[in-house]
C-alpha positions in Angstrom: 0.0 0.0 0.0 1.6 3.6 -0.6 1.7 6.2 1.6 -0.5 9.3 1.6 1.3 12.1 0.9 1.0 15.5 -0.9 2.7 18.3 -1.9 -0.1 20.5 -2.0 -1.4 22.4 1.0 -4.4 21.0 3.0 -7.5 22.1 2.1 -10.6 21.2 4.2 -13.6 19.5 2.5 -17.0 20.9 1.8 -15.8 24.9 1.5 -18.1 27.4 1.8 -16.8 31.0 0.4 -19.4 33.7 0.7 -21.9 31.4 0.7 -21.3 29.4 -2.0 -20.0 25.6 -2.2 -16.9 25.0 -4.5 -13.0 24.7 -4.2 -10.8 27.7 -3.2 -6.6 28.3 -3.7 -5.0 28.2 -0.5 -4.0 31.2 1.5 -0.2 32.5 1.8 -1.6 32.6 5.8 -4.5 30.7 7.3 -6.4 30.9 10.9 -8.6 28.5 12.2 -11.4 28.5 14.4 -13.7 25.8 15.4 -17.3 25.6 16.0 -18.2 23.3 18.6 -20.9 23.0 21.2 -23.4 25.8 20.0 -19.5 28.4 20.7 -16.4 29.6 18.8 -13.3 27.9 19.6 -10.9 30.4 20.4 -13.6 33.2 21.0 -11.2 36.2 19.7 -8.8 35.5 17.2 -6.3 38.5 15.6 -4.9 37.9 11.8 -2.9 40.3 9.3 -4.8 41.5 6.4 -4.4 39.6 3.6 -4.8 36.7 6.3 -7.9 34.3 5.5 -9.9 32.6 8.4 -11.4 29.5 7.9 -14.7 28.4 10.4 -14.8 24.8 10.6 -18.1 23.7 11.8 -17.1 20.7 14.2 -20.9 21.0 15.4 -23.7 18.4 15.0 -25.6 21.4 13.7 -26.0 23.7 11.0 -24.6 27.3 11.8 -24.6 30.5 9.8 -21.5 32.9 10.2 -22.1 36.3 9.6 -20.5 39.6 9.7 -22.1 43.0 9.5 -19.8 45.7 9.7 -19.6 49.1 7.7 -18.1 48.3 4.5 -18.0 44.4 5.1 -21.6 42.8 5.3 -21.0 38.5 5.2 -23.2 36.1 5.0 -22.2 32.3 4.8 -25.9 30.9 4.6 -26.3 27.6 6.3 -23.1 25.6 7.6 -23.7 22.0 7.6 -21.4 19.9 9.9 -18.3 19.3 8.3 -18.1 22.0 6.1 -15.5 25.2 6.5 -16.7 28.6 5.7 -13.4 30.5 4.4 -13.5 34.4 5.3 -11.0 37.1 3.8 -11.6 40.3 5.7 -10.8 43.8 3.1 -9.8 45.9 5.5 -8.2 46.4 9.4 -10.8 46.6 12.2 -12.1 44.8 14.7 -14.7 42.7 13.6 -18.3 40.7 15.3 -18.7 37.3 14.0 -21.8 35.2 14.6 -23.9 32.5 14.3 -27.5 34.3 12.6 -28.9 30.9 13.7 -27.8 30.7 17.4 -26.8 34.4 18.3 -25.1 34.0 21.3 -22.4 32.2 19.3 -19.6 35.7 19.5 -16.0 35.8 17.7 -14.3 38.8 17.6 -11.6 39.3 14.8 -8.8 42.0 15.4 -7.6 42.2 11.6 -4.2 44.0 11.8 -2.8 46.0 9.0 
């Protein structure tokens, strides 16, 4: 049996970028947060711009992520388990992310210049 090995960067199944299903290029830089337990795991995260963050929902249930913030209004439309929703924030800020479905679901994103 051979190995299983790539030279190509992971890439999580079932992507969801801005709310649509389908295969994205990896990011020169990539954060992670998990959804678990109706909460975001960590709860505050800080990235560079440029900097993607991926939300992997490690849930049994469907989520939503969402984001509205002058000049940046997100919407990932439903999550199923499983699948990651991949974010690339345009400008610095701080930034509210959360779950439309279960509200008291809170990240905050510090998106440094």
């Amino acid at each position: 049996m051979e190995t299983l090995t790539t030279d190509q960067d992971p890439v999580p199944p079932g992507r969801i970028v801005a709310g649509r299903r389908g295969p994205v290029t990896a990011a020169a830089r990539v954060s992670t947060v998990s959804q678990d337990d109706k909460a975001f795991f960590p709860g505050h995260v800080a990235i560079k711009r440029g900097e993607r963050l991926w939300v992997v929902n490690n849930d049994t249930r469907t989520h939503n992520i969402r984001i509205y913030n002058r000049g940046f209004d997100f919407d990932s439309g439903a999550q199923e388990p499983g699948e990651t929703v991949d974010i690339a924030f345009p400008k610095a800020g701080t930034f509210l992310v959360f779950c439309s479905i279960h509200p008291k679901m809170e990240l905050y994103v510090d998106v440094r210049r």
